[in-house]
Backbone as CSV, one residue per row, in Angstrom:
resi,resn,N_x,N_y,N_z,CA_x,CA_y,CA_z,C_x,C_y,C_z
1,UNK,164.624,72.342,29.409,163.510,71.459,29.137,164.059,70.050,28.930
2,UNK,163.281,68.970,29.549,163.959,67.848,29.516,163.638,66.997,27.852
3,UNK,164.744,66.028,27.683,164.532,65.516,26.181,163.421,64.406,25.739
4,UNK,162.905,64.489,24.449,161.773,63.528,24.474,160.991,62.983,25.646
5,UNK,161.028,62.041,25.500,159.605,61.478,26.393,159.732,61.849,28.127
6,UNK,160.587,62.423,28.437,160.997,63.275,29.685,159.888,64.537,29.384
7,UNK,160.230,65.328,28.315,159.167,66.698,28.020,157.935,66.513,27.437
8,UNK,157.406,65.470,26.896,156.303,64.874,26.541,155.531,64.947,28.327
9,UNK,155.888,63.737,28.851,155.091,63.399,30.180,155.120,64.393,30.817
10,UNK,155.997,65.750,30.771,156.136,66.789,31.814,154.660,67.662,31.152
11,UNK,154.686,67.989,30.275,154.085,69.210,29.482,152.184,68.353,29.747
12,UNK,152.242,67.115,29.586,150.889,65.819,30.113,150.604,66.353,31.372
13,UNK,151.468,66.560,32.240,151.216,66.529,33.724,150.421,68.381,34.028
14,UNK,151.620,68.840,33.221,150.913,70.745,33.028,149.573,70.746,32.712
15,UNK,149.549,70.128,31.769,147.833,70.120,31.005,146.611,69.542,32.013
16,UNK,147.370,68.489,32.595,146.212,67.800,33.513,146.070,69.107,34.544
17,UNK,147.413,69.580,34.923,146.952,70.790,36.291,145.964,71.668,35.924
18,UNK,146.710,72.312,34.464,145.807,73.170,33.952,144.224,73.047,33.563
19,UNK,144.296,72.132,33.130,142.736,71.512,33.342,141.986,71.404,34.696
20,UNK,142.895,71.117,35.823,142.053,71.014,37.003,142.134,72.305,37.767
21,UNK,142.621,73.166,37.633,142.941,74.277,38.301,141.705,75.288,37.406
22,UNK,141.492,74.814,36.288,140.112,75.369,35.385,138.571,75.080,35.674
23,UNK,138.622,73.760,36.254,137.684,73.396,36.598,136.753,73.534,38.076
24,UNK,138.502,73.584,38.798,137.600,74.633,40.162,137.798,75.498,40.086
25,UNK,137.982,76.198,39.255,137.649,77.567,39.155,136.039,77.982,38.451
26,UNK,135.432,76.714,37.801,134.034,76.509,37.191,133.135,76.568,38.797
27,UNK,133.720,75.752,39.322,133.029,75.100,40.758,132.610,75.940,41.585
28,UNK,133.356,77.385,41.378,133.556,78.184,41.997,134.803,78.176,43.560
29,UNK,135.793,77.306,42.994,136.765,78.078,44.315,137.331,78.905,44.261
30,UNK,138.676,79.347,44.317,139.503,80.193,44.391,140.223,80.025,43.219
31,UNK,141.155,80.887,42.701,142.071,80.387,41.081,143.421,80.039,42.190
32,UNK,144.306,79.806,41.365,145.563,79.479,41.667,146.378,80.617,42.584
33,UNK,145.609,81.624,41.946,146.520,82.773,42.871,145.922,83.232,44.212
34,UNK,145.447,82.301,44.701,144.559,82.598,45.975,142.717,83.631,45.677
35,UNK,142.501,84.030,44.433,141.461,84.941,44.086,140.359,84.663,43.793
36,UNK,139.278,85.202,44.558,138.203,84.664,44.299,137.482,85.090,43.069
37,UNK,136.854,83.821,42.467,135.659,84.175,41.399,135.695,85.922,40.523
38,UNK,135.555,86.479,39.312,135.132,87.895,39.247,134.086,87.608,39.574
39,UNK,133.087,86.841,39.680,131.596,87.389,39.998,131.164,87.313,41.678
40,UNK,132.073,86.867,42.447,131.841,87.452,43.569,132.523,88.646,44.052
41,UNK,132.108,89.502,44.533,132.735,90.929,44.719,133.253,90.766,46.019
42,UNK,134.161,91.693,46.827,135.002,91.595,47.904,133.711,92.271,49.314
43,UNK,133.224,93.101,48.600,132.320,93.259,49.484,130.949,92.361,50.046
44,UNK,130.867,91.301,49.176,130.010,90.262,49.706,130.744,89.447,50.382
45,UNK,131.918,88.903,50.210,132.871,88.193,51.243,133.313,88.698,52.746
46,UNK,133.137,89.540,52.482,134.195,90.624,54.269,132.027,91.200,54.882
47,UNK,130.676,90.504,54.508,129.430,90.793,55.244,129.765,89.828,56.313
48,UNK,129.237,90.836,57.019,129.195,89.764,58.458,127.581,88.687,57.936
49,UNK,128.028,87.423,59.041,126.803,86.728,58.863,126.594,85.652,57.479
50,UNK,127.997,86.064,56.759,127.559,85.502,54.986,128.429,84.276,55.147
């Protein structure tokens, strides 16, 4: 881990991801690990036509 204000601005930059990686996940995109939403199910994604 880097020293003072090196691990300060690093751990700033985590929080901002983490915050935005939270927020489209509100939006409904995908999470970080490629996965969609729990409230869309796999079987509404793979309907033809959807």
């Amino acid at each position: 881990m880097p020293p003072g204000d090196e691990r300060t601005e690093a751990m700033q930059e985590v929080t901002i991801l983490e915050n935005a990686a939270e927020m489209f996940g509100h939006l409904g995109g995908e999470d970080a690990r490629g996965l969609a939403p729990a409230s869309e199910s796999s079987a509404s994604r793979t309907k033809p036509g959807k």
